[in-house]
C-alpha positions in Angstrom: 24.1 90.0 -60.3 23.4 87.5 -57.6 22.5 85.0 -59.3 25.8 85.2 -61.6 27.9 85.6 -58.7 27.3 81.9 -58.2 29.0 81.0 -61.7 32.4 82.8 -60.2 35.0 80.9 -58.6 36.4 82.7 -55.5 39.5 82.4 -54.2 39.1 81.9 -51.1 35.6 80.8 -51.4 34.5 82.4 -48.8 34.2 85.5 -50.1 31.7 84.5 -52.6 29.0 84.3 -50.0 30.5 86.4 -47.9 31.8 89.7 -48.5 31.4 90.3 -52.1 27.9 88.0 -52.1 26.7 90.5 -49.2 27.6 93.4 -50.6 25.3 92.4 -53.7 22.9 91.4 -51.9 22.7 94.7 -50.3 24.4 97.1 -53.4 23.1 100.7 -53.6 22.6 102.8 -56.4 25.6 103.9 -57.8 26.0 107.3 -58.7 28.5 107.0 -61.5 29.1 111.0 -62.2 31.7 113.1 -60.6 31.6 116.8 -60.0 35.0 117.3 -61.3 37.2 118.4 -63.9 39.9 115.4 -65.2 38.0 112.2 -66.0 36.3 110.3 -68.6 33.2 113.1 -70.0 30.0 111.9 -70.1 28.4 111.8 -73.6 25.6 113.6 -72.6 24.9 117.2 -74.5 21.5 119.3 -72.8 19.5 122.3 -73.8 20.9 125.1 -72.5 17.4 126.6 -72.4 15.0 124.8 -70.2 12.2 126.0 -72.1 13.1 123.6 -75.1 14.0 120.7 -73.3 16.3 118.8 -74.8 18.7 115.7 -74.0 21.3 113.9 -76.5 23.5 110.6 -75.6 26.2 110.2 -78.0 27.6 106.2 -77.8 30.2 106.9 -80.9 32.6 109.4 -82.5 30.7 108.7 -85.9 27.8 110.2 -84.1 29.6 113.4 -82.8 30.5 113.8 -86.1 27.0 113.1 -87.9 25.8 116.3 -85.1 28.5 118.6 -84.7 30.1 118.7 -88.5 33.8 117.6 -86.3 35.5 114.4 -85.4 36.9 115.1 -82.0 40.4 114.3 -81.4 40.2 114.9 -78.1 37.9 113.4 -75.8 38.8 115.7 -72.8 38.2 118.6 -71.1 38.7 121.3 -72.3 38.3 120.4 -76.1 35.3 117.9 -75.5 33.4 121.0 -74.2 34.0 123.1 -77.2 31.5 121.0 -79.4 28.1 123.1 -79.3 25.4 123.7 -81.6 21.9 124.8 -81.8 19.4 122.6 -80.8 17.1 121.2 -82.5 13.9 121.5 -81.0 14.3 125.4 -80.3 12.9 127.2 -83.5 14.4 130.7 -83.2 17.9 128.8 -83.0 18.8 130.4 -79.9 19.3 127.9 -77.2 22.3 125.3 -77.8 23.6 121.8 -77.0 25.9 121.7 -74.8 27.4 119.1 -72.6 27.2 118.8 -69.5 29.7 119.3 -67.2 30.3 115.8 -65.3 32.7 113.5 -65.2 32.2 109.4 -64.9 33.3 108.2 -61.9 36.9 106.6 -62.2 35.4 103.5 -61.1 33.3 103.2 -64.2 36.8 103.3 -66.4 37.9 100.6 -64.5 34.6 98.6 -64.8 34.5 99.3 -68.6 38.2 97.9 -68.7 37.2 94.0 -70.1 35.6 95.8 -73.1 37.2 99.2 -73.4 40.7 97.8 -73.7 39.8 96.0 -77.5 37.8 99.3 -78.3 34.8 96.9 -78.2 31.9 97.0 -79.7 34.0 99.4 -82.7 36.0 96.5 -83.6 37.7 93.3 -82.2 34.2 91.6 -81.4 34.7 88.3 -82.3 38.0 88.4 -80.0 36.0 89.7 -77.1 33.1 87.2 -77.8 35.7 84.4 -77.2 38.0 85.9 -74.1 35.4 86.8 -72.1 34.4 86.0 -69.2 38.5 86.7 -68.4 40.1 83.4 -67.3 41.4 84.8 -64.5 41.7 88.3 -62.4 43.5 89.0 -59.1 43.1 91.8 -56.7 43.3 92.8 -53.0 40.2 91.5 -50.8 39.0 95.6 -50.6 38.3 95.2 -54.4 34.8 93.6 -53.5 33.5 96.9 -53.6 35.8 98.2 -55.8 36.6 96.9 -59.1 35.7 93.5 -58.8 32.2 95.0 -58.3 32.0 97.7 -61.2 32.9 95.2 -63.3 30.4 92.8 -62.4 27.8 95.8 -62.2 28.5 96.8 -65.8 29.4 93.0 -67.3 25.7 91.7 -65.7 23.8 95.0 -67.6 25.5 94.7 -71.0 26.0 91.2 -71.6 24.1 88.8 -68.6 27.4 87.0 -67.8 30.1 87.9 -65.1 33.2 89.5 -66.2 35.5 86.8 -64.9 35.6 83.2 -64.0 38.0 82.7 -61.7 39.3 85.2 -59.1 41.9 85.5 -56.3 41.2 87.8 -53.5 44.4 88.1 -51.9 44.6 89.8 -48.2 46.6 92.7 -47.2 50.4 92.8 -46.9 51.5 94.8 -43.9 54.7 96.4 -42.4 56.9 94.3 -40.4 55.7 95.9 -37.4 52.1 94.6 -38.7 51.1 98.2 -39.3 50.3 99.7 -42.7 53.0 99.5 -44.8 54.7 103.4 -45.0 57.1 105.2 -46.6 57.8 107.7 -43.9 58.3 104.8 -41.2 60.1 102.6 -43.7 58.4 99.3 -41.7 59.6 97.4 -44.5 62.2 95.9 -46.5 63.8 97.9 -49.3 62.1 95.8 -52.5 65.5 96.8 -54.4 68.0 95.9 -51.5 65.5 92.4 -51.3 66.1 91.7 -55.1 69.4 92.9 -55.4 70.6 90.2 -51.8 68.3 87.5 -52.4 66.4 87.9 -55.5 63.1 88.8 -57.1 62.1 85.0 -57.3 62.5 85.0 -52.8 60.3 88.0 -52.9 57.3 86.4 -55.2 57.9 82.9 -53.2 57.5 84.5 -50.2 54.2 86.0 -51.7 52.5 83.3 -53.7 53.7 80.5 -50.8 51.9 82.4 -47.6 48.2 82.7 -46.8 47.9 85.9 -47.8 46.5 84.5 -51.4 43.9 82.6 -49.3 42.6 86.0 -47.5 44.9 86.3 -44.8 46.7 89.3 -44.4 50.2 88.9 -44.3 53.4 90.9 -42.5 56.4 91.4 -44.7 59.3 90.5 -43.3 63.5 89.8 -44.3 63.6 86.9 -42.5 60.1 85.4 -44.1 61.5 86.0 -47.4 64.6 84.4 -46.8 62.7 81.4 -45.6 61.6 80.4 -48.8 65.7 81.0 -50.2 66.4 78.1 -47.7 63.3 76.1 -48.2 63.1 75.6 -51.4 65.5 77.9 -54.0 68.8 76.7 -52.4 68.6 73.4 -52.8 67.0 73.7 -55.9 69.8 75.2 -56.9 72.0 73.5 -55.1 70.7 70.2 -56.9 71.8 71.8 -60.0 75.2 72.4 -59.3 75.5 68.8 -57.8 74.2 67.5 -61.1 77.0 69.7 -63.3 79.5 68.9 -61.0 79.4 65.4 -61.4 77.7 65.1 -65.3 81.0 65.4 -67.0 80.5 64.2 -70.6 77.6 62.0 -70.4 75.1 63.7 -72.5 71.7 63.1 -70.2 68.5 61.3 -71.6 64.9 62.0 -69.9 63.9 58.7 -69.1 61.9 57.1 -66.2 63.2 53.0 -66.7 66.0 53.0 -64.0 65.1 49.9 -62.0 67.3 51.2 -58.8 64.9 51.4 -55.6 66.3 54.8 -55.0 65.6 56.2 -58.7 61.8 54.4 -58.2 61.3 56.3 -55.5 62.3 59.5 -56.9 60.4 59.0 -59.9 57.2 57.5 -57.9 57.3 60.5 -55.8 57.8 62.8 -59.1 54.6 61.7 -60.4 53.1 62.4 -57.3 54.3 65.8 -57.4 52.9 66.5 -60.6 49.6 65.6 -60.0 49.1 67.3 -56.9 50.5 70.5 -58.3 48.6 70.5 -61.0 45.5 69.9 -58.9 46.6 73.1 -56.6 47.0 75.3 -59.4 44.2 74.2 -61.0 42.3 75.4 -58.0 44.0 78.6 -57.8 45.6 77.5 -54.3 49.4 78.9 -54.9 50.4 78.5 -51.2 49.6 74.6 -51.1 51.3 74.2 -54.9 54.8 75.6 -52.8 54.1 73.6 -50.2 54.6 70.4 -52.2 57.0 72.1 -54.5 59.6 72.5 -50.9 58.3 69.3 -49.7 59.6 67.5 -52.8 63.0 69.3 -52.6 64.2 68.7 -49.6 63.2 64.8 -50.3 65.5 65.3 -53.5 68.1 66.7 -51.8 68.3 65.5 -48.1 67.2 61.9 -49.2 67.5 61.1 -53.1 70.7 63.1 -53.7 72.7 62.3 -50.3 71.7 58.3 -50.2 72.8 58.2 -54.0 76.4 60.3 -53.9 78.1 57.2 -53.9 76.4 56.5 -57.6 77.3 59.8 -58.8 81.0 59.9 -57.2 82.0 56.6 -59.5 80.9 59.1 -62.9 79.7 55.8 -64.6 76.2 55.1 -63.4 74.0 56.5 -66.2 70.7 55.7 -64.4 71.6 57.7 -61.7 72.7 60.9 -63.7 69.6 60.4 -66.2 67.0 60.0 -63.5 68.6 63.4 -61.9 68.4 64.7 -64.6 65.0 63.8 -65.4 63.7 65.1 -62.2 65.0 68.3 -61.5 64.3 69.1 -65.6 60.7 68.3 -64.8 60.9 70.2 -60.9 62.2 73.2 -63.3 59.1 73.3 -64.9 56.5 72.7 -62.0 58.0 75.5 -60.1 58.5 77.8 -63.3 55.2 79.6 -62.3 56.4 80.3 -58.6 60.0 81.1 -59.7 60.5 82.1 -62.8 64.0 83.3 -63.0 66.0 80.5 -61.1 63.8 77.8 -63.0 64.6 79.3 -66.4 68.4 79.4 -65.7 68.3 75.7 -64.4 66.1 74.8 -67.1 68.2 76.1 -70.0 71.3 74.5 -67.9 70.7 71.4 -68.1 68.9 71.4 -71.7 70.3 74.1 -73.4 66.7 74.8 -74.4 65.4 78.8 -75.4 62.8 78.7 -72.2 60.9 76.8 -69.7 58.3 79.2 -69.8 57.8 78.2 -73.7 57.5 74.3 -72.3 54.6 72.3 -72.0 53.5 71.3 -68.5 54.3 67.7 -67.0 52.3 64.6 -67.6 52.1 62.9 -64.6 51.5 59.6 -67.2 54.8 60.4 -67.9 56.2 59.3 -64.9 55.5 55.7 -62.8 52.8 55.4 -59.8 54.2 53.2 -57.2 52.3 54.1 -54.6 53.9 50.9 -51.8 57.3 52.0 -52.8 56.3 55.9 -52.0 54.5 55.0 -48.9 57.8 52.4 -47.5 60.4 54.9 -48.2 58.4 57.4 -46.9 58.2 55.4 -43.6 61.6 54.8 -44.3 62.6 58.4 -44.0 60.6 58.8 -41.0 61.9 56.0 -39.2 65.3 57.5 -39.8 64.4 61.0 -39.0 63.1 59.1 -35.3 66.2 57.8 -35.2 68.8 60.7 -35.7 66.3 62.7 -33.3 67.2 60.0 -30.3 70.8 60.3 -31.5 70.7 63.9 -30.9 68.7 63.7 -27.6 70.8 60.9 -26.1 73.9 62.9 -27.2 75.7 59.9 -29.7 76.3 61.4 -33.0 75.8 60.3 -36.1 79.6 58.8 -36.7 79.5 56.9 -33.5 78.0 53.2 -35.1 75.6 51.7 -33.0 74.4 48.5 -32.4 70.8 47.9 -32.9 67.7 49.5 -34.7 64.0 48.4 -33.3 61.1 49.5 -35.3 58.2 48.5 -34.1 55.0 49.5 -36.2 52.2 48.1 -38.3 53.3 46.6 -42.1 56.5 46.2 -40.7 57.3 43.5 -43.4 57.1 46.8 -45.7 60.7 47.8 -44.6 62.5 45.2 -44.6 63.8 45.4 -48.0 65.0 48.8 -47.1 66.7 47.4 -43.7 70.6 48.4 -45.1 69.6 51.6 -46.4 68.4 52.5 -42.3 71.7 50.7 -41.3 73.6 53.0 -43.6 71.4 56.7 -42.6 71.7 55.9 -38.6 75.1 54.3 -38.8 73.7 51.0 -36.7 75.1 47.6 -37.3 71.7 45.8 -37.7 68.1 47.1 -38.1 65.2 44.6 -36.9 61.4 44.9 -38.2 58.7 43.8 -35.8 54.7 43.8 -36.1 53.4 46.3 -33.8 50.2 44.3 -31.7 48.9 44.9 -28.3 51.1 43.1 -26.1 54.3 44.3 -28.1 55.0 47.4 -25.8 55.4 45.2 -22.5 57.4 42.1 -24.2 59.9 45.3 -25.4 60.2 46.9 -22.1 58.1 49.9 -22.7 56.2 52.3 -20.9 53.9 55.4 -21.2 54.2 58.7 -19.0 51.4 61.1 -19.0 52.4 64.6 -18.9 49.5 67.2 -18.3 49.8 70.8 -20.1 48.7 73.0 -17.1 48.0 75.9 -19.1 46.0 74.5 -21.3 44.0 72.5 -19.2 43.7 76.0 -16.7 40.9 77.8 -18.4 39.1 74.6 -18.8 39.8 72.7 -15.2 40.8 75.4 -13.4 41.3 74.2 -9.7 41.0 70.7 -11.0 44.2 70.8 -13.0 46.0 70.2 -9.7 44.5 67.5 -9.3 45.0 65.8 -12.7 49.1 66.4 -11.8 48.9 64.6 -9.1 46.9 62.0 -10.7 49.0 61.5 -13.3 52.2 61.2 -11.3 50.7 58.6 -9.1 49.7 56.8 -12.0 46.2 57.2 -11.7 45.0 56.9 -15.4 44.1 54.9 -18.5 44.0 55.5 -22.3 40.9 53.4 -23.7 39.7 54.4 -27.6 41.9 56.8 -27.6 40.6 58.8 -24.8 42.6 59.8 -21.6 40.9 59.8 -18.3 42.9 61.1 -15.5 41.2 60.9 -11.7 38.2 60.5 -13.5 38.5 63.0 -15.8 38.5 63.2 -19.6 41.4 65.3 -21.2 41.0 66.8 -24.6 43.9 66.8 -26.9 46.7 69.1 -26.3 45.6 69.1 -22.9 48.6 66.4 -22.8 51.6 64.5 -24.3 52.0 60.9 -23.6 55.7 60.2 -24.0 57.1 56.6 -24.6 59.7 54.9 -22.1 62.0 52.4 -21.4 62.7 50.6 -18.6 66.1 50.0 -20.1 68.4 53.0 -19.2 70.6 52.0 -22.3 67.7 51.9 -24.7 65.9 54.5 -26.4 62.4 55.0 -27.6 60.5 57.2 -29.8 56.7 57.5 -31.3 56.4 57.8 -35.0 53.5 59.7 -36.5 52.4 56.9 -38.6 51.9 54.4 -35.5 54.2 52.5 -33.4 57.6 53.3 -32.1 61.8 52.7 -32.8 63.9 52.0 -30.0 67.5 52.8 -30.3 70.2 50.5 -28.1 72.6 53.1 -26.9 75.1 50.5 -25.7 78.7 51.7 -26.8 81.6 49.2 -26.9 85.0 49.5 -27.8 84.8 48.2 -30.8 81.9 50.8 -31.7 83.9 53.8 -30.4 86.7 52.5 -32.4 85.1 53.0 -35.3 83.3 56.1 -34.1 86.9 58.0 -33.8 88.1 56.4 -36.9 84.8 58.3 -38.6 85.3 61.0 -37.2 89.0 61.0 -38.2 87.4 61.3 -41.9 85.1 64.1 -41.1 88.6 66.3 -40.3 90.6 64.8 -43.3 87.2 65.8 -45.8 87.6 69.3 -44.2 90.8 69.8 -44.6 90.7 68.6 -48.3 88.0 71.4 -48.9 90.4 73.7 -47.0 93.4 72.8 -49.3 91.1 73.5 -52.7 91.3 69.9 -53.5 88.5 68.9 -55.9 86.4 65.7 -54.8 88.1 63.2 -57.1 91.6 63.9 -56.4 93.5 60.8 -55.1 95.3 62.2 -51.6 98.1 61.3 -49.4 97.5 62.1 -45.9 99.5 62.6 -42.4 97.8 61.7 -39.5 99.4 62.8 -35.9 97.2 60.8 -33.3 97.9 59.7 -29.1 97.7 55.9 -28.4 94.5 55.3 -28.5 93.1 57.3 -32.1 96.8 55.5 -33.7 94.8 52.0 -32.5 91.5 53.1 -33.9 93.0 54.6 -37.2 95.3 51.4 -37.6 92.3 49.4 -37.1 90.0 51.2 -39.8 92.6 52.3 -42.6 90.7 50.9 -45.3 87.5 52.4 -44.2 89.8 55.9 -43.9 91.5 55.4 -47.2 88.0 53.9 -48.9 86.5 57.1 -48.0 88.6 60.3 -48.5 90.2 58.7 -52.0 93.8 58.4 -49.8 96.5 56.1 -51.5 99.1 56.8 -48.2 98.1 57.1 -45.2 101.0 57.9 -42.2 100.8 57.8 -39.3 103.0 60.1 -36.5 103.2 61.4 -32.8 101.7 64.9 -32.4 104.1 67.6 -32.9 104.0 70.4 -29.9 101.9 72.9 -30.9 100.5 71.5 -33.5 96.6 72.5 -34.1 94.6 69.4 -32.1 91.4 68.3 -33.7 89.3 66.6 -31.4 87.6 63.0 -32.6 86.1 59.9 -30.5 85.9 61.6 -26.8 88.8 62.9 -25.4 91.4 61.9 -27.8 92.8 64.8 -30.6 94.8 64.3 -33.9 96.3 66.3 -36.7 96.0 66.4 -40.2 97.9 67.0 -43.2 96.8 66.4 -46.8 98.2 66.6 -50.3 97.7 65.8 -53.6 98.8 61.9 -54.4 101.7 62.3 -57.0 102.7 66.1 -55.7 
């Protein structure tokens, strides 16, 4: 049994060696009868008379027959117990065969399952002889001396193979108090209230996405489950609607030949996707497979989606609609095994098939492998996540244009091509590339603060960490190989950050995770908060189109009351106004008293009216 063991893939593979490995290496006898009266009979008829000995094992109901002159119907107690005769080897005829009065141990059913369920060896042997070993089984981590373990037990006696060849040995689900789950204390969601709110598929994300598949046990909560409804079955479906909003009559082709950076991207990254799923659920590892699965959506919908709207609002770009289309056909049926139910109404949306789940799986061949494009844009979209974050921490938002965009890493060549796709995301008038080196950081102005975690350097350092504070502040330490020495001493990481600076108030700086750093000129001039407010002015008018039920292609006419200074801005910018809420008349009027301000730019307030063009 040991020595199969080893021909078992465990999921996680510790357990292998570990529990269920130890427990064979130390497995008792196993008493498989049961002193009571429900359960499977043993097949075993005695002497009722211990002076002629006797002891018959019966493997077959041809063989009851063949003894007892009656084909049982019944193999339970009470009727099993009625077959008696004489016995043999008594020759006055009065001592009889009768069974005795154990039960098998319910264990040994559930061991016998692999076989018993075909009615093997009676019939269906070359089916058996080809399904096992099982594929696959699944079971809580207890099951290592359960049924994972009578199956092995009675699979390595019978046939010298293990019952199963791959295995998941999930850990425990627990209340959301991280207790037991319990009926009386009702420490966990109602399942029907979950599937009726948010659906069966958020309950079995929730599952097959957490570590409880890798061991771990795992506490069952509302808002975990709605985690995954945000992370990754929203915009999933969200992507659909987008896609049959916009469709119209174009009848969609699967293809992969759109030569549009943005469509290479999304297919590049497609390809990538399939491969790495496959290779998690190859290896049984559920939780990693959703993790790539969300990763990929919110790239679809936050990046590929939102940079291309403008393709998809003109209704004539076909390589847009088919690469969409494309994508989220072939996202349908990677994620078919995690959620079934929203994948197969998607699926059969866009393709009018019968089922995804009657598909065959993606070919990654199927798809391009561009791995520079992946890993620009993918810098890309890190740059321009640094970016928004020093937005939001220096209080500009996204409308307000700035001036310049510094990114400052190694390959920085790579992203030039993509410089007006930054300019557009971070709403900045130009976007510079420069070669990160070693004397870069002083020619820009830039400086490093050290800033010591006390607590974790406490258990460590302790008196010593007062030191290292004081050290730091006074400048009194150097980064060489990567390793920080403060007064002397060696910090481990996370026993610090080291946060960039500026010595330019008006610029601002951040790290990126890949190496190097973007600085962001903060600088506002009146031209730029000109065009801020006029941006601003379209956020309201957008609103209060969605407000008035207007659908996204309908041509406007809009009414504007604005002070002085928004009338400037909004004379200034019309055609960027008009350009981008579809408005063919824009006026222009003093605010009416008590009118309801909107506020835009900072400090100044307008008013909107919209209406349908031609109304």
């Amino acid at each position: 049994m040991v020595e199969l063991n080893q021909d078992i893939n465990w999921v996680p593979s510790n357990v292998k060696d570990g529990q269920f490995g130890m427990w064979l290496s130390n497995a008792r006898d196993w008493s498989i009868s049961r002193n009571r009266y429900w359960g499977s009979p043993i097949p075993v008829w005695k002497s009722d008379n211990p002076e002629f000995p006797r002891i018959d094992v019966y493997g077959s109901l041809d063989e009851l027959e063949r003894d007892f002159g009656a084909r049982p119907e019944d193999l339970h107690r009470p009727k099993i117990d009625e077959l008696v005769r004489a016995n043999p080897d008594d020759p006055s005829g009065q001592s009889m065969m009768r069974r005795i009065p154990d039960v098998l141990d319910v264990w040994f059913d559930s061991g016998s399952m692999p076989f018993a369920q075909v009615h093997y060896p009676f019939d269906n042997q070359q089916w058996f002889d080809s399904h096992n070993p099982a594929d696959f089984i699944v079971e809580y981590i207890g099951q290592t001396r359960g049924w994972f373990y009578t199956m092995h037990v009675l699979s390595a006696a019978l046939f010298d193979r293990p019952a199963f060849s791959n295995v998941i040995s999930h850990g425990i689900v627990l209340g959301s108090d991280g207790q037991k789950m319990s009926k009386s204390l009702r420490n966990y969601p109602d399942v029907s209230e979950v599937f009726e709110r948010d659906g069966a598929d958020a309950m079995r994300w929730f599952l097959l996405s957490s570590s409880v598949i890798r061991g771990g046990n795992l506490v069952v909560t509302e808002e975990g489950i709605r985690e995954g409804v945000r992370a990754f079955l929203l915009p999933f479906w969200s992507t659909y609607y987008f896609l049959s909003l916009y469709i119209g009559d174009h009848e969609p082709q699967w293809r992969t030949d759109s030569s549009h950076v943005l469509d290479r991207y999304i297919l590049a990254k497609t390809h990538d996707l399939v491969t790495n799923v496959t290779e998690q659920f190859e290896a049984l590892d559920s939780p990693m497979a959703a993790s790539a699965i969300r990763d990929f959506a919110d790239v679809l919908t936050n990046w590929y989606v939102r940079r291309s709207r403008d393709r998809f609002w003109e209704g004539s770009d076909t390589d847009a609609l088919d690469t969409l289309y494309t994508v989220l056909e072939t996202l349908a049926r990677v994620a078919a095994p995690l959620a079934p139910l929203i994948t197969e109404e998607v699926w059969r949306g866009i393709t009018g098939g019968e089922s995804v789940h009657l598909t065959n799986w993606p070919n990654p061949a199927d798809f391009p492998h561009d791995g520079a494009l992946v890993a620009a844009m993918d810098s890309v979209r890190e740059v321009a996540s640094a970016g928004l974050a020093l937005r939001k921490a220096h209080g500009a938002r996204v409308r307000l244009p700035l001036s310049r965009l510094s990114i400052v890493t190694r390959g920085a060549q790579a992203l030039e091509p993509y410089a007006e796709i930054l300019s557009e995301e971070l709403n900045v008038k130009s976007v510079e590339c420069v070669e990160l080196d070693d004397s870069v950081e002083s020619r820009w102005g830039i400086g490093k603060k050290l800033i010591p975690n006390a607590r974790a350097l406490g258990p460590r350092l302790g008196k010593q960490v007062q030191t290292i504070i004081a050290g730091a502040k006074a400048g009194d330490w150097s980064v060489e190989n990567g390793v920080v020495t403060v007064s002397q001493v060696e910090l481990l990481e996370g026993e610090y950050e080291l946060e960039l600076t500026a010595e330019n108030s008006d610029t601002a700086v951040q790290f990126l995770a890949s190496g190097g750093f973007v600085l962001l000129d903060t600088t506002v001039t009146p031209e730029l908060a000109s065009e801020g407010l006029a941006r601003d002015v379209v956020r309201w008018i957008q609103q209060e189109r969605k407000n008035a039920g207007l659908e996204v292609s309908d041509r406007i006419r809009i009414t504007l009351g604005a002070n002085e200074i928004a009338a400037q801005a909004i004379a200034t910018h019309q055609d960027l106004i008009a350009k981008e809420t579809l408005a063919m008349e824009i006026s222009v009027v003093a605010i009416a008293s008590g009118s309801a301000e909107l506020s835009v730019g900072d400090g100044s307030t307008i008013t909107v009216e919209v209406a349908k063009h031609g109304s």
